[in-house]
C-alpha positions in Angstrom: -38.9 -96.3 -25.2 -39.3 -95.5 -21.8 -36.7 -94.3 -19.5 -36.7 -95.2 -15.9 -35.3 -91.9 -13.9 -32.7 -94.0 -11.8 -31.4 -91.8 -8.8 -28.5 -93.0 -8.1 -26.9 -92.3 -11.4 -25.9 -88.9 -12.6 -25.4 -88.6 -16.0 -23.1 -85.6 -15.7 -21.0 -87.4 -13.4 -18.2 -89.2 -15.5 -18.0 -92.9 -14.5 -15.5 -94.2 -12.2 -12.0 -95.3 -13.8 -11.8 -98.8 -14.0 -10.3 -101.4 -11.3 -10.2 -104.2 -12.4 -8.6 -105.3 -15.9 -9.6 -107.4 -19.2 -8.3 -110.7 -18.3 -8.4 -110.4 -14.7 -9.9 -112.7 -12.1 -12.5 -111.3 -9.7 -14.6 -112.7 -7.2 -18.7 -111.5 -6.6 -18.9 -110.7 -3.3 -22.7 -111.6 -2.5 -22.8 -114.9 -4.9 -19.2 -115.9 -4.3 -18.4 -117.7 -7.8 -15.4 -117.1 -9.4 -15.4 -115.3 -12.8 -12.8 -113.8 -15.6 -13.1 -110.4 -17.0 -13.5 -110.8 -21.0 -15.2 -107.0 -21.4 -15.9 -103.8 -19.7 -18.5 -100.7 -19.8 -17.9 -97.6 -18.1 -20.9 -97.2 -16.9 -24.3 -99.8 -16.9 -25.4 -100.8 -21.0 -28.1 -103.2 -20.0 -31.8 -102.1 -20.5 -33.8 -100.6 -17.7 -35.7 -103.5 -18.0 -32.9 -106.2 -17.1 -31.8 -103.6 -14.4 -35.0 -103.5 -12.6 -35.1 -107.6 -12.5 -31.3 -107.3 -11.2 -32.1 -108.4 -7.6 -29.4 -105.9 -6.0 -29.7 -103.3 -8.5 -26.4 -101.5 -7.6 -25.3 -97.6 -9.1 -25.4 -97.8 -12.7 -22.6 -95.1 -13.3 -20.3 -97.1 -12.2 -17.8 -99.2 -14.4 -19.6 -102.8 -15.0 -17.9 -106.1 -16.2 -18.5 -108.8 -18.5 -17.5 -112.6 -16.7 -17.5 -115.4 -17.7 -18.4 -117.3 -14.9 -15.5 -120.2 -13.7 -17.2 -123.6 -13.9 -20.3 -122.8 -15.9 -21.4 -121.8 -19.2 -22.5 -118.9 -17.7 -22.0 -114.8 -18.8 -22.9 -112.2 -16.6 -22.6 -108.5 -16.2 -21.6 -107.1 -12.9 -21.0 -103.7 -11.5 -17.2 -102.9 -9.8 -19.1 -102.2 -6.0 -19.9 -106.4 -6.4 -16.6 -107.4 -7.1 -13.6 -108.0 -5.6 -9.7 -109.2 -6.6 -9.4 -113.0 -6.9 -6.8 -113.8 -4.9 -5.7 -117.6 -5.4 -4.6 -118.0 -8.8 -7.5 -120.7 -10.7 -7.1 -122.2 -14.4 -10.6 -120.5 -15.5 -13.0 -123.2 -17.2 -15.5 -121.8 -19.7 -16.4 -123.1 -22.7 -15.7 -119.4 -24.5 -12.8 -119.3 -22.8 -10.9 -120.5 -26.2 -12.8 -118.3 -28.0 -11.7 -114.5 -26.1 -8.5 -115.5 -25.2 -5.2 -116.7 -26.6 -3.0 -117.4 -23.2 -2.5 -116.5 -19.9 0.4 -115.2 -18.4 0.7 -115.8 -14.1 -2.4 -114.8 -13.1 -3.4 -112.8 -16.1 -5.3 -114.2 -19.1 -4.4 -112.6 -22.7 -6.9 -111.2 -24.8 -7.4 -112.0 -28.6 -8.5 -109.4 -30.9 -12.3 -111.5 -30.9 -14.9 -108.5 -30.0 -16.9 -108.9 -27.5 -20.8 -109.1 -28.9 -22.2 -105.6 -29.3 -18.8 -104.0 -29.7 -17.8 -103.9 -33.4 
């Protein structure tokens, strides 16, 4: 396999703690849509291939996120530095919203014990 040397991560380094939550709504600050939190990584899993396509490509030791995106039948992965705190509170619409979570409680939607793919 080849390894792309990427500069901007250190491997020593531990990853940043976590800011935003499981459950949680966030915001993508360059794309604006709307997204829930259904899983995180400390630190970038996707291939060095899928990170080179990623148009803004930003530091993969950093803690990335799992959304499913409001609206849509879309997942994506996004790094911490691209999000931000949803403010207004939003019923979420996804069809595998069902399928992760069991509730929500105010602005906070409760996690089933479903695992995320590639986590078991």
């Amino acid at each position: 396999m080849l390894r792309l040397h990427d500069p901007h991560a250190n491997d020593e380094e531990p990853p940043m703690r976590p800011q935003f939550a499981v459950g949680q709504c966030v915001r993508h600050i360059r794309y604006n849509y709307r997204g829930l939190i259904v899983s995180m990584d400390a630190r970038c899993k996707a291939p060095d291939t899928w990170y080179v396509k990623n148009k803004t490509q930003p530091l993969k030791n950093q803690t990335w996120y799992h959304l499913l995106v409001h609206d849509t039948p879309t997942v994506t992965y996004a790094a911490h530095s691209s999000l931000e705190v949803l403010i207004e509170e939003i019923d979420i619409r996804h069809p595998l919203l069902k399928l992760f979570f069991e509730g929500r409680e105010k602005d906070i939607y409760i996690r089933n014990k479903n695992p995320w793919p590639n986590q078991v």
